[in-house]
N, C-alpha and C positions, 0 to 999 in steps of 0.2 A: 853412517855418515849423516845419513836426513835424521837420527836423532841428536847427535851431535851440534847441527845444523840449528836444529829448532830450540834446543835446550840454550842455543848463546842468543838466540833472539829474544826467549825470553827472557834471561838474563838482562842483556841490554835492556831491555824496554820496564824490568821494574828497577836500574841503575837510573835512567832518564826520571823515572817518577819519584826515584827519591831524590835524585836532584834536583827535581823540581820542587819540592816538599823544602830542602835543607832550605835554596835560593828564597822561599819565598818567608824564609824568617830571616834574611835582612834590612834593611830601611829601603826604599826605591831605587835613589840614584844611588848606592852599592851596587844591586841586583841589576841595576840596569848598563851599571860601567862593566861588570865582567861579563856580564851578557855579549857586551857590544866586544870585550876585548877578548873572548875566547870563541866568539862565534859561535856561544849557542841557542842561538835563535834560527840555526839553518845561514844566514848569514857570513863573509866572509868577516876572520878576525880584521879588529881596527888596531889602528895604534890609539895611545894616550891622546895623541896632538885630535886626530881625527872622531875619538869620540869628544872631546870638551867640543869641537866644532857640533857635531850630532848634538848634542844636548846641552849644546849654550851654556859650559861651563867653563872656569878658567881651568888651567893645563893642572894648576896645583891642585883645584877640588878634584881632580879626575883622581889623582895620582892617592890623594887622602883617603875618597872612595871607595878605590883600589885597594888599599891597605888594609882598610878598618874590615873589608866584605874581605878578604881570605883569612885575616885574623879572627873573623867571628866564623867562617867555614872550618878552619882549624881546629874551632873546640868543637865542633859537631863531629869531629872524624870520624867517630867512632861510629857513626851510620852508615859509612860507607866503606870503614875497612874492608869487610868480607870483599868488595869489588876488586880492590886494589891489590888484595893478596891472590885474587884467580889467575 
């Protein structure tokens, strides 16, 4: 069980760092809208309306931001299959 244990923490924690890696080849405010709307900054998820507020954008740059950052996370999948299939 404590290897079990430990073997999913490390797991998680190089999942985190290649999230971190994929996130940081998008443009800013992509990286910073999914940020804000998946809540991985430790932070509770926002909505659309609540991040354009956070970072003084309109509703539509949010939503465009939004789009373009899971479309370019899309073609990277392939980095993080192996996660997804455990």
């Amino acid at each position: 069980m404590i290897c079990e244990n430990y073997l999913f923490k490390v797991a998680l924690e190089c999942l985190r760092s290649d999230l971190q890696d994929l996130l940081a080849t998008l443009k800013p405010n992509q990286r910073q809208v999914l940020m804000l709307q998946f809540g991985l900054s430790g932070e509770d998820k926002l909505t659309a309306k609540q991040v354009a507020q956070k970072l003084n954008l309109s509703h539509s740059k949010v939503r465009s931001a939004h789009g373009q950052g899971i479309k370019a996370l899309r073609r990277e999948q392939d980095k993080i299959k192996d996660y997804l299939a455990s």
